[in-house]
C-alpha positions as CSV (number, residue, x, y, z in Angstrom):
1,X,-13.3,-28.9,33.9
2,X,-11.6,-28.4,30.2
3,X,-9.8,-25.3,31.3
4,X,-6.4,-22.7,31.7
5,X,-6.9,-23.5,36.0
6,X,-3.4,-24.9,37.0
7,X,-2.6,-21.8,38.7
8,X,-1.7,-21.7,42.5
9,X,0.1,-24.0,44.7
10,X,0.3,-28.0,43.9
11,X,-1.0,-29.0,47.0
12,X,-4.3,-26.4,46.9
13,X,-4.6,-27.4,43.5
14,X,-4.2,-31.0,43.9
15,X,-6.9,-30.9,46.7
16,X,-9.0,-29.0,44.5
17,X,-9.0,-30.9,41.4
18,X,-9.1,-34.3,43.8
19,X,-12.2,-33.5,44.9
20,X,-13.8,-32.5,41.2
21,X,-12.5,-35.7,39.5
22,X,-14.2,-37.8,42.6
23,X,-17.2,-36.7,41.9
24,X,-17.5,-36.3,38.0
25,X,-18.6,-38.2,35.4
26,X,-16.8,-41.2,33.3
27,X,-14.6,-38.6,30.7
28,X,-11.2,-37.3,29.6
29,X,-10.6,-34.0,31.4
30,X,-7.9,-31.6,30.6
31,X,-6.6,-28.8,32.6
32,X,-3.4,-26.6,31.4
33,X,-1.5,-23.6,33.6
34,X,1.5,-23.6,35.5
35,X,1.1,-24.4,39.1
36,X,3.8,-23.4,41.8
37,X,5.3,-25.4,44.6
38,X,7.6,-24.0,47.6
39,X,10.8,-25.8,48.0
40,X,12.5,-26.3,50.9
41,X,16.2,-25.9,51.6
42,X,17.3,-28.3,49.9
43,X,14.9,-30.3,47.5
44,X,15.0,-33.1,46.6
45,X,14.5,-34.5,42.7
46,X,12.0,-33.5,40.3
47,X,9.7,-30.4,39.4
48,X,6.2,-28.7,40.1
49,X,4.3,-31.9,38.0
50,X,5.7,-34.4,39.6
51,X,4.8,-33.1,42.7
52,X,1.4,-32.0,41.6
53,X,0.9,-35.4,40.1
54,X,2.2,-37.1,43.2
55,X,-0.2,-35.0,45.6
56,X,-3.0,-36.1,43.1
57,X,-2.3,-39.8,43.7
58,X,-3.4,-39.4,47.3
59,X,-6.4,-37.4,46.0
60,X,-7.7,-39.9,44.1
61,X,-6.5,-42.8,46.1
62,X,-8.4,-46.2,46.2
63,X,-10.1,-45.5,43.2
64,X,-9.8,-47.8,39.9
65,X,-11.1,-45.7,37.5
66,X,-9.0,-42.5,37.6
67,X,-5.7,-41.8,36.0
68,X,-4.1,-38.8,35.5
69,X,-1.3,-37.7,33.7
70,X,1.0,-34.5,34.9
71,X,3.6,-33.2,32.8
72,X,5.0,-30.4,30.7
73,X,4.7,-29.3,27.4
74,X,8.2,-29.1,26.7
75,X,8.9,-32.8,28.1
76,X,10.7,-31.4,31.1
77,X,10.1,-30.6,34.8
78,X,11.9,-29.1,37.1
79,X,16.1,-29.5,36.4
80,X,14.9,-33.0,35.5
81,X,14.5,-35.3,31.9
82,X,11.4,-36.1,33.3
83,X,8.2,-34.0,32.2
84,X,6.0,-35.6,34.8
85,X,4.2,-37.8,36.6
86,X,1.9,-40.5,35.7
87,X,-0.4,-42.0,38.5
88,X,-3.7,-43.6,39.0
89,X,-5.5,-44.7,42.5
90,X,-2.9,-47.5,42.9
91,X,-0.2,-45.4,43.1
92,X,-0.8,-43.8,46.7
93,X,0.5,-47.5,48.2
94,X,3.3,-46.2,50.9
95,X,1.6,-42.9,52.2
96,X,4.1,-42.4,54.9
97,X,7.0,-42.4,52.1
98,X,4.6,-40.1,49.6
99,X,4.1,-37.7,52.1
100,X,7.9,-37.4,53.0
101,X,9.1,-36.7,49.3
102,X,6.6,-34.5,48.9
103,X,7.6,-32.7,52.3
104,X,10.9,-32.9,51.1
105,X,10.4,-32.2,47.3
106,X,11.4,-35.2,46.3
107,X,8.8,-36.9,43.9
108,X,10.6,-37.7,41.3
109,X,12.4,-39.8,43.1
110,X,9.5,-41.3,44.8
111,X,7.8,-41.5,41.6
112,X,10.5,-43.0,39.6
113,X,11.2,-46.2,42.5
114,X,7.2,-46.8,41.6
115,X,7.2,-46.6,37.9
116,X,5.1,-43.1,37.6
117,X,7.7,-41.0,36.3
118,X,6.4,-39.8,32.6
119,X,9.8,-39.1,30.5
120,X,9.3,-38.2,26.6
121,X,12.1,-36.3,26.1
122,X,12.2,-32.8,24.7
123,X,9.6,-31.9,22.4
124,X,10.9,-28.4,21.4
125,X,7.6,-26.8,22.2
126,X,6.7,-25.3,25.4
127,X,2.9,-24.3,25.5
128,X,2.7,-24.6,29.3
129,X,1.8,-27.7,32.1
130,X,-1.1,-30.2,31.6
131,X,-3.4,-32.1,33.6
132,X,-4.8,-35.1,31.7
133,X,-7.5,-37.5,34.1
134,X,-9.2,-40.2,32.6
135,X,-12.4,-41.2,34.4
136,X,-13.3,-44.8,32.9
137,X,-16.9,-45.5,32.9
């Protein structure tokens, strides 16, 4: 699953990539593209990984020994400081509220009042988006 693949919409892709890390071996897996998301009239705050990363949660929900890191190269996401979204199978607690940011495009926020939002800062390089999951043994 090392591979250029984050292209298409976050929530096809987050389905999609949900569904691999399930059923995969312990491992580090790396994905890299740039994935899309369709706002709505007026989004909320945050970017295309935070959402991505965000949808991910609920894919890997319940599980203890997945986490997954979402964020761009550049240390930025969307008009936000943030460059992602860190999240693990804990993080899908409130799925009612989840689902409304996302509806709404608001992870970041949602991310940030749960202590997932991954800020770095810029890095002055932008190679494009990354997917990091680490499946413990």
């Amino acid at each position: 699953m090392n591979q250029e693949s984050l292209y298409g919409d976050v929530f096809d892709l987050a389905k999609k990539i949900g569904e691999q890390l399930r059923s995969a071996p312990p491992g580090v897996y790396i994905l890299g593209g740039e994935p899309t998301v369709i706002l709505p009239a007026h989004p909320g705050r945050g970017g295309r990984n935070q959402s991505l990363a965000l949808a991910l949660a609920e894919a890997i929900a319940g599980r203890d020994d997945i986490s997954i890191l979402v964020a761009g190269t550049d240390g930025t996401d969307g008009p936000t400081e943030a460059a992602g979204g860190l999240v693990d199978g804990a993080t899908w607690h409130d799925p009612g509220a989840a689902r409304d940011a996302l509806a709404r495009a608001d992870a970041g926020s949602w991310l940030a009042q749960n202590d997932a939002l991954f800020v770095t800062g810029p890095t002055n390089t932008n190679v494009m988006d990354l997917v990091i999951a680490v499946i413990d043994p």
